[in-house]
C-alpha positions in Angstrom: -50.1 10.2 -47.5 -48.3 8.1 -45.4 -44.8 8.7 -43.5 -42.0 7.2 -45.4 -39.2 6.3 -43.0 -35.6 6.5 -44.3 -31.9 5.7 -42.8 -30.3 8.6 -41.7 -26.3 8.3 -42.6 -24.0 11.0 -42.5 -25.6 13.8 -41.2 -28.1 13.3 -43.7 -31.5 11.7 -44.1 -31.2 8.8 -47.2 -33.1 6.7 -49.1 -31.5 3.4 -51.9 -33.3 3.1 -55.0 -32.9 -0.7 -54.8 -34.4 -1.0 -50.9 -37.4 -2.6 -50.4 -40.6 -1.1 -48.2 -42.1 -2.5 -45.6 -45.6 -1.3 -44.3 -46.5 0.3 -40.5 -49.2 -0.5 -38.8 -51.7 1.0 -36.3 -52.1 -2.5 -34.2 -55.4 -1.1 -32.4 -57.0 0.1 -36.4 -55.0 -2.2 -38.4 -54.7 0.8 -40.4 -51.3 1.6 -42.8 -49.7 4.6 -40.9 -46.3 4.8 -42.7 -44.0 2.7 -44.7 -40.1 2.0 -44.0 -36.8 1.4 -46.2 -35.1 -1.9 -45.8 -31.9 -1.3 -46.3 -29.7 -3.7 -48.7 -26.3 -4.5 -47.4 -24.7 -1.5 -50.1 -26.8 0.9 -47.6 -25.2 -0.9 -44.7 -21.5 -0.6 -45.6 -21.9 2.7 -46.3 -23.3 3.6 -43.1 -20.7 1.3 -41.4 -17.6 3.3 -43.1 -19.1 6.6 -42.4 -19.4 5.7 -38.4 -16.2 4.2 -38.7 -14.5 7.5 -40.5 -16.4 9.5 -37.3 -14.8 7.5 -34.9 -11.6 8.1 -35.7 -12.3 11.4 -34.9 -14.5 11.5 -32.3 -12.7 9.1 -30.7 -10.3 11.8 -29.7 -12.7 14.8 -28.8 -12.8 15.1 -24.9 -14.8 13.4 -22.9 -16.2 16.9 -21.8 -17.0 17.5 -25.2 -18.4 14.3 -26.2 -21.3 15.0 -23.4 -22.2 18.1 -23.8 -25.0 17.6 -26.9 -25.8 14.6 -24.7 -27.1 17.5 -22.3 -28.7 18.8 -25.7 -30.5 15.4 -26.5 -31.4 15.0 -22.9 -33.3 18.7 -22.8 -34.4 18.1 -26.7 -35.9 14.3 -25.4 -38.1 16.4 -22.7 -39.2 19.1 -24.6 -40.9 16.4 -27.1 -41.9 14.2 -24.7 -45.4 13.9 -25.9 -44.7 14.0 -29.3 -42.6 10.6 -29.3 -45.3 9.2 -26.8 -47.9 9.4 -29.1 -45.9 8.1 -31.9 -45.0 5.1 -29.8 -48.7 4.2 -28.9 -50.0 4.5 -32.8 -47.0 2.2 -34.2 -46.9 0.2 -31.1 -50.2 -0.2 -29.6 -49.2 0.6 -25.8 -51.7 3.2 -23.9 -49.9 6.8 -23.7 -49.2 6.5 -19.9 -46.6 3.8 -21.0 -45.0 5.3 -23.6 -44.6 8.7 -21.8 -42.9 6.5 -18.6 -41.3 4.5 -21.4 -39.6 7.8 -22.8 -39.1 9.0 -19.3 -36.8 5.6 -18.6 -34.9 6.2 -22.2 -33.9 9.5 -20.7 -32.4 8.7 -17.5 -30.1 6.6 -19.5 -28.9 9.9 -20.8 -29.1 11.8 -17.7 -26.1 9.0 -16.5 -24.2 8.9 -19.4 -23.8 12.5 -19.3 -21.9 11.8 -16.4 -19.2 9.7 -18.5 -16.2 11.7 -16.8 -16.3 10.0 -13.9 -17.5 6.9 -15.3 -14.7 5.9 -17.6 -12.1 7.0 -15.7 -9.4 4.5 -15.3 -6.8 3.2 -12.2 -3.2 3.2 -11.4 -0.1 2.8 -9.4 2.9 4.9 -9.0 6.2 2.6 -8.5 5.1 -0.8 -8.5 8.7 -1.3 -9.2 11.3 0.8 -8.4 11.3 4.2 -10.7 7.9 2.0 -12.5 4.4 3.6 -13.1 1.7 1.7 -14.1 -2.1 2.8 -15.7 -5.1 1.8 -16.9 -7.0 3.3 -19.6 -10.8 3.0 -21.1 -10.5 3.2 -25.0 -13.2 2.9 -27.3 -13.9 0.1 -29.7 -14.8 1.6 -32.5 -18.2 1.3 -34.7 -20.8 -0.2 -32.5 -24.6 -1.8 -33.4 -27.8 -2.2 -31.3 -30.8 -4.3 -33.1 -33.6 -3.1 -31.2 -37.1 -4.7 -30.3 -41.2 -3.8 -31.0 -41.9 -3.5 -27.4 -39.5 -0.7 -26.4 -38.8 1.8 -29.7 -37.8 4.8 -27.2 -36.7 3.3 -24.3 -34.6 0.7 -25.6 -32.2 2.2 -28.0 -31.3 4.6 -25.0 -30.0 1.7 -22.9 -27.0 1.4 -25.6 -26.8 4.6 -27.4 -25.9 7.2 -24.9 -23.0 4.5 -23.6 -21.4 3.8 -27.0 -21.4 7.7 -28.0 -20.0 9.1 -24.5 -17.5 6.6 -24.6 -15.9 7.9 -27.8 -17.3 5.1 -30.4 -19.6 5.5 -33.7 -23.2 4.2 -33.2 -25.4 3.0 -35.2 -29.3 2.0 -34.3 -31.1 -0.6 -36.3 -34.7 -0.7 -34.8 -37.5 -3.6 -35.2 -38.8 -2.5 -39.0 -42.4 -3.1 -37.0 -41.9 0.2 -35.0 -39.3 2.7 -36.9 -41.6 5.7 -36.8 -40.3 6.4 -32.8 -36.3 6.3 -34.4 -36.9 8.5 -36.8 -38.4 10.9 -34.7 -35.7 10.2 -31.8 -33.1 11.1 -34.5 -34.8 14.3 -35.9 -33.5 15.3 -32.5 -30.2 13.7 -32.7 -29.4 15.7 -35.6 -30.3 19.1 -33.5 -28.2 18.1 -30.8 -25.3 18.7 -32.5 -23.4 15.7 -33.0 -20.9 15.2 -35.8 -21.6 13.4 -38.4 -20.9 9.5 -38.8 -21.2 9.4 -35.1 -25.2 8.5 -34.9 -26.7 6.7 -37.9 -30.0 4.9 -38.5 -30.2 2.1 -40.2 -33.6 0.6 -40.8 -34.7 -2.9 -42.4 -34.6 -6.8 -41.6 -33.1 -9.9 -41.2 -30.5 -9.3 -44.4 -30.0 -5.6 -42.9 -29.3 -7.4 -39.7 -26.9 -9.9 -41.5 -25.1 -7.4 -42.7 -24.0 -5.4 -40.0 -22.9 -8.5 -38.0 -21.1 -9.8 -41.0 -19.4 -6.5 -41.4 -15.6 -6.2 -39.7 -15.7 -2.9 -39.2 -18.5 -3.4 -36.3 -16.5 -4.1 -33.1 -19.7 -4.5 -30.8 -23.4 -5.7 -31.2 -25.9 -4.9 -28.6 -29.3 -6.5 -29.3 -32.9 -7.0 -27.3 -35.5 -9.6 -28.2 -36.5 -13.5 -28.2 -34.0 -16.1 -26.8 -34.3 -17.6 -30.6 -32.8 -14.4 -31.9 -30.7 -13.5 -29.3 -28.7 -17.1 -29.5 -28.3 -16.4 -33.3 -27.5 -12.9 -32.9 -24.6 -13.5 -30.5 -23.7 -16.9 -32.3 -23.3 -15.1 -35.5 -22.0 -11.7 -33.9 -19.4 -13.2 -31.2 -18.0 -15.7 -34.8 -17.3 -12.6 -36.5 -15.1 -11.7 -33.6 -17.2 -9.2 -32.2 -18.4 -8.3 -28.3 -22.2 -8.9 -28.0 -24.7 -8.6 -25.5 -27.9 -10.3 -26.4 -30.9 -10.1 -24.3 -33.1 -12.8 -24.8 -36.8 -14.2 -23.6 -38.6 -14.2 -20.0 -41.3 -16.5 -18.0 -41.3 -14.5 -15.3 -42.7 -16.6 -11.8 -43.6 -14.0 -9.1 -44.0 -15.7 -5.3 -47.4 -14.5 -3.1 -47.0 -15.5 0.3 -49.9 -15.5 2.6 -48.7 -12.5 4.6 -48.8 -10.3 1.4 -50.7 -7.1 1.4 -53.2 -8.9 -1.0 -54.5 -5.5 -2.4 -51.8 -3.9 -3.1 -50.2 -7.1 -4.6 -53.5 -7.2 -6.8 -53.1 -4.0 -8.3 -49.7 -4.4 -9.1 -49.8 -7.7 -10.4 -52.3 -6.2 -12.7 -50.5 -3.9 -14.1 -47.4 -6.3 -14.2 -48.9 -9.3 -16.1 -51.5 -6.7 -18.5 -49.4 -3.6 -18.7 -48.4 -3.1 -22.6 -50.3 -6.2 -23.0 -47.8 -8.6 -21.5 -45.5 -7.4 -24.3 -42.7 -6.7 -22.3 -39.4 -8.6 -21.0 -40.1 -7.9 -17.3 -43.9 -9.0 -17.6 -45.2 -11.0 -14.7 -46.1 -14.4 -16.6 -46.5 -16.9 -13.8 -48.3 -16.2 -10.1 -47.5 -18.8 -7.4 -49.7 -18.4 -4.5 -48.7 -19.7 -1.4 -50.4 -21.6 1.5 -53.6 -19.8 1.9 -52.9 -16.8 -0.4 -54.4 -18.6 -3.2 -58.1 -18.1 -2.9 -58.1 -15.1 -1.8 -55.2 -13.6 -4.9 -57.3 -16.0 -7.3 -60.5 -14.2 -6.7 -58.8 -10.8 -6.7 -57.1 -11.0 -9.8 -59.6 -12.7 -11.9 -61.7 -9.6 -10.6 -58.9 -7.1 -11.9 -58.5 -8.9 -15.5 -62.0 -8.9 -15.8 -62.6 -5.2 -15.4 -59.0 -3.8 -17.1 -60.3 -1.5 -19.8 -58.8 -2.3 -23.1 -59.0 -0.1 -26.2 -57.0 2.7 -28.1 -54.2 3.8 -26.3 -54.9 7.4 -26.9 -58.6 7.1 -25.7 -58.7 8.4 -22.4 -59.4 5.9 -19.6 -57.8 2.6 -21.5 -55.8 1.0 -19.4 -54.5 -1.3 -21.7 -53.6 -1.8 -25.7 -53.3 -4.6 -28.4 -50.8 -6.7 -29.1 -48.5 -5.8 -31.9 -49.9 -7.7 -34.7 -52.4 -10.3 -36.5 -49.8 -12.5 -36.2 -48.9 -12.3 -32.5 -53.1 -12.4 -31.9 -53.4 -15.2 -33.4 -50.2 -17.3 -31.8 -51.5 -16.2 -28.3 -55.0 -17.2 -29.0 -53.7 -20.8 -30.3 -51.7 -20.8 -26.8 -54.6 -20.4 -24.8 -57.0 -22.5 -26.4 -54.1 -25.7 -26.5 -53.6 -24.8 -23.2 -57.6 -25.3 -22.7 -57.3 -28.4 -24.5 -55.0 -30.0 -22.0 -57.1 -29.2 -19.2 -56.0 -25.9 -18.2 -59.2 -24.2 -16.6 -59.2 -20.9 -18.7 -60.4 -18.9 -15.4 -60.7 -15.4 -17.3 -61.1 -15.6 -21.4 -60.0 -13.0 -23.6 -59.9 -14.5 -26.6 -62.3 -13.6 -29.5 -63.5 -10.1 -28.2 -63.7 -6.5 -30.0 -62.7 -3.0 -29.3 -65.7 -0.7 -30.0 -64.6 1.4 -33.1 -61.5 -0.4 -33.4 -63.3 -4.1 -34.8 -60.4 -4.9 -36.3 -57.6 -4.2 -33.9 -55.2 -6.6 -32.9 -56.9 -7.0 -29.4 -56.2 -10.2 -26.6 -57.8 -8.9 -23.9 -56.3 -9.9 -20.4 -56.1 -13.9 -19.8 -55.9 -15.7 -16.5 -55.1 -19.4 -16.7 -55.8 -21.8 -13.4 -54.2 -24.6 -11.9 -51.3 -24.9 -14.5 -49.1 -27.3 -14.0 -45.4 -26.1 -13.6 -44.0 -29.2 -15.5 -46.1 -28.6 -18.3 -45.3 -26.8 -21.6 -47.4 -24.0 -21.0 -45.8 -23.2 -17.5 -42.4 -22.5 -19.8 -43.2 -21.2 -23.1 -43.1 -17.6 -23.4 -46.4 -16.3 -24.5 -45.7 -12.6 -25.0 -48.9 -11.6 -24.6 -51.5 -10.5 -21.4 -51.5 -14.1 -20.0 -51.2 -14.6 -16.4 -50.6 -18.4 -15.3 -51.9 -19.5 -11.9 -49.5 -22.3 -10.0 -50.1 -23.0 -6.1 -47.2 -24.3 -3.9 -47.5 -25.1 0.1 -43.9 -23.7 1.1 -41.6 -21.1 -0.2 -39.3 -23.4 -0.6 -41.7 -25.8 -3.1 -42.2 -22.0 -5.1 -38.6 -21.2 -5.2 -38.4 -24.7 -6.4 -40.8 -23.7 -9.2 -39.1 -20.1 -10.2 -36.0 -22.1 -10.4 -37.4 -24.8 -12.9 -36.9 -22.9 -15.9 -34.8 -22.2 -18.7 -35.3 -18.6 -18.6 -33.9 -16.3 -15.4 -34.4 -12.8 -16.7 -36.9 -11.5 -13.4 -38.5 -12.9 -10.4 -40.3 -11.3 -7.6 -42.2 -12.2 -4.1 -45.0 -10.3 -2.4 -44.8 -10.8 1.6 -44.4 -8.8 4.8 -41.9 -11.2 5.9 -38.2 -10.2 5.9 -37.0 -13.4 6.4 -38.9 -14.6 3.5 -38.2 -11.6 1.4 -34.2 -12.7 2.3 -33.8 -16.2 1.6 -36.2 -15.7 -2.0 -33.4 -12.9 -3.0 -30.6 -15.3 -2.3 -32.6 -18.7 -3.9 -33.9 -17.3 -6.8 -32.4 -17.9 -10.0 -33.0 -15.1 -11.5 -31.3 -11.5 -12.7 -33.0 -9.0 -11.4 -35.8 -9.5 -8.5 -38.2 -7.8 -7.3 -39.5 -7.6 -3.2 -42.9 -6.3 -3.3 -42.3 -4.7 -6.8 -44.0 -6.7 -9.9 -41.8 -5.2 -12.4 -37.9 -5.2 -11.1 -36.7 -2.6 -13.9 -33.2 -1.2 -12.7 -32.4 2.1 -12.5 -30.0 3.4 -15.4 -27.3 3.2 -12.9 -27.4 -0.2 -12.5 -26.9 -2.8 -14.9 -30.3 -4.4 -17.0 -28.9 -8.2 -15.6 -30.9 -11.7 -16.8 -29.1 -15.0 -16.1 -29.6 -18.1 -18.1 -31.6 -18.3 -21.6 -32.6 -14.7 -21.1 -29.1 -13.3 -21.6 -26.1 -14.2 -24.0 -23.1 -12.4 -22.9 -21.0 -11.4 -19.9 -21.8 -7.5 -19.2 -25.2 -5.9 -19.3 -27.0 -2.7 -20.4 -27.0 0.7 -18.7 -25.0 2.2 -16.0 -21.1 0.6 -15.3 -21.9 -2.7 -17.5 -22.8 -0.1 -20.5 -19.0 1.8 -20.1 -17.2 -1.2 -19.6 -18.8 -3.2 -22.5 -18.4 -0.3 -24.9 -14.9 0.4 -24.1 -11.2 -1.7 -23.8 -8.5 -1.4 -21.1 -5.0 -0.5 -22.3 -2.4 -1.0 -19.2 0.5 1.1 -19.6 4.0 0.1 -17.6 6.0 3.0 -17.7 10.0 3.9 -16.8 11.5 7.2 -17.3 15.4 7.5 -16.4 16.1 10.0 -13.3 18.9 11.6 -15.3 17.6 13.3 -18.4 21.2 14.6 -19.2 22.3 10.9 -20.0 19.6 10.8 -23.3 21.6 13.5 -25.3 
């Protein structure tokens, strides 16, 4: 038997006898672990008027109330910590380490939310004319969407669902169809927490599941995580319909080593950066630009720390890193590296073509080290997705800062050095949403905003922390005059 995952609408767990299935996979077996629902547009209006009915209640339950089975999920998250790990690294391939810190991330986006009193409150002034009062308010919008990637299935959906719901809207999650197993167990929970019905819904399925929800004019708001492809389409098709949308998109993400770096420790966490969840991840270190005469001495380092990553099961004890998400992605990696190879890229470490003991038919890349690119070439700007690390040398910090700049994409960019002046001027130069100063993977905090500039974001406000409030609520500005005699009225 295989787990059959189903929308959860209402309160209640749901199936449509005209949905199609979709099969899950183990990426490190290649083995069928489950099957899901894709739900046909019937299945989506009917989740999208139940949130909407919920709304119009919940909208007007206190915002002391709304949080208090946040406290419930938050508590309810820990307790099954493991359980949700483990599910993440058989649908999604990571190593457990990452999907317990993964999980761990999701929830500190519902540790802040649960502090929504302060966060939505609003502003005023008392007599900005003579015997005149004037307000602010945050309202809700009403039924709200995130489409969620493969990469992320618990961590993710927390950077929009806590927001929306403590705000006083009507969510509803529609997770990658590769990955829904997470979800469902994420909502088992929900449904303890205690909130009302309508107010948290799954919806599982596709592209036409997909359609339908941003087609629908009942959803006010469409969050959405994934490739700069999708994301353009998703906020094209989302922002025509009227709707707010925030759509993060793709990354190439250039990280600076300067000759004054502490080489070791800018080794190990370059490692982890570029090869950690197999590259599959938004904030992945994609491109290494040594510096002056940190390039031998990183080159050497690094090709060492590919060489000897160990890559397997992700619930084997020991691996330190997983497979990529499926045949598919494999194979479009592997046809990167080898036309990379064919252009006279020196392939410096090769993992193409290699096998997991016990696990033959796994989805496996194992980590890739490409030397001398050229930063004008297509390789030095296509997103790979994948545990590929590009080597590029520049003389100045001023030619690499050239080179993080000439990109499409500005979703991260970091520099290793011991020089604060260095560290200062690459902070202010680069082009780039969130940066990182001796850190190879610049993940904000919950508090502050998820940013990426350019091609990797569509949208004006951001995920998580003040971003998440304002771009799940609108401001209402009261002016207000109240006569001094009362007597006068009657």
């Amino acid at each position: 038997m295989v787990d059959r995952i189903i929308d959860f609408i209402g309160g209640q767990w749901v199936d449509a006898p005209s949905a199609r299935w979709q099969n899950i996979t183990n990426p490190a077996s290649a083995t069928v672990i489950g099957e899901v629902m894709l739900s046909p547009r019937e299945t989506v209006a009917r989740a999208v008027e139940t949130a909407h009915k919920a709304y119009l209640e919940w909208r007007t339950v206190p915002v002391t109330e709304r949080i208090q089975p946040m406290f419930r999920l938050k508590t309810l998250l820990e307790t099954n910590i493991e359980d949700i790990a483990r599910t993440i690294t058989n649908e999604c391939g990571k190593t457990y380490a990452e999907s317990e810190a993964e999980v761990r991330r999701g929830i500190e986006n519902v540790e802040v939310a649960c502090g929504m009193p302060m966060m939505i409150q609003g502003y005023n002034n008392e007599d900005i004319a003579r015997g005149i009062d004037e307000h602010m308010f945050r309202q809700p919008l009403g039924v709200t969407v995130a489409i969620t990637p493969f990469n992320f299935p618990g961590m993710i959906p927390l950077w929009f669902l806590p927001y929306a719901v403590a705000t006083g809207n009507a969510f509803i999650l529609k997770p990658s169809e590769r990955v829904p197993m997470t979800s469902a167990k994420m909502f088992a929970l929900i449904e303890q927490a205690g909130f009302p019905a309508g107010v948290l819904q799954l919806v599982n399925g596709g592209r036409d599941t997909v359609d339908a929800l941003l087609d629908h004019p009942l959803v006010k708001a469409v969050s959405f995580v994934g490739s700069t492809p999708v994301a353009k389409y998703i906020y094209s098709r989302a922002t025509a319909n009227g709707k707010r949308a925030q759509c993060q998109g793709g990354a190439k993400n250039p990280v600076v080593i300067m000759p004054d770096a502490d080489m070791d420790m800018t080794t190990r966490i370059m490692a982890d950066s570029a090869f950690g969840c197999a590259g599959q991840r938004c904030l992945a270190a994609s491109v290494a630009i040594t510096v002056g005469s940190a390039r031998n001495t990183f080159t050497e380092q690094i090709a060492d720390a590919a060489t000897s990553r160990k890559v397997g099961y992700g619930l084997d004890s020991g691996v330190q890193m997983g497979p990529v998400i499926s045949a598919e992605s494999k194979a479009r990696i592997e046809g990167i590296i080898a036309k990379s190879a064919d252009e006279g890229v020196n392939v410096l470490v090769d993992g193409r073509q290699k096998q997991v003991s016990g696990y033959e038919e796994g989805y496996f890349v194992f980590p890739t080290i490409l030397e001398n690119v050229d930063p004008n070439s297509d390789i030095a700007h296509t997103e790979i997705f994948g545990p590929v690390l590009s080597l590029m040398h520049a003389q100045t910090v001023d030619d690499a800062i050239a080179i993080v700049n000439n990109r499409a994409y500005g979703n991260m960019a970091c520099i290793f050095t011991s020089s604060g002046a260095a560290a200062r001027k690459f902070r202010n130069e680069a082009d780039a949403g969130n940066v990182g100063i001796n850190i190879g993977v610049a993940a904000p905090m919950a508090f502050f905003p998820f940013s990426g500039w350019n091609d990797s974001f569509f949208g004006d406000l951001h995920g998580q922390g003040r971003h998440g409030v304002e771009f799940y609520t609108q401001t209402k500005v009261v002016v207000e005059r109240w006569p001094r005699d009362w007597s006068r009225q009657f």
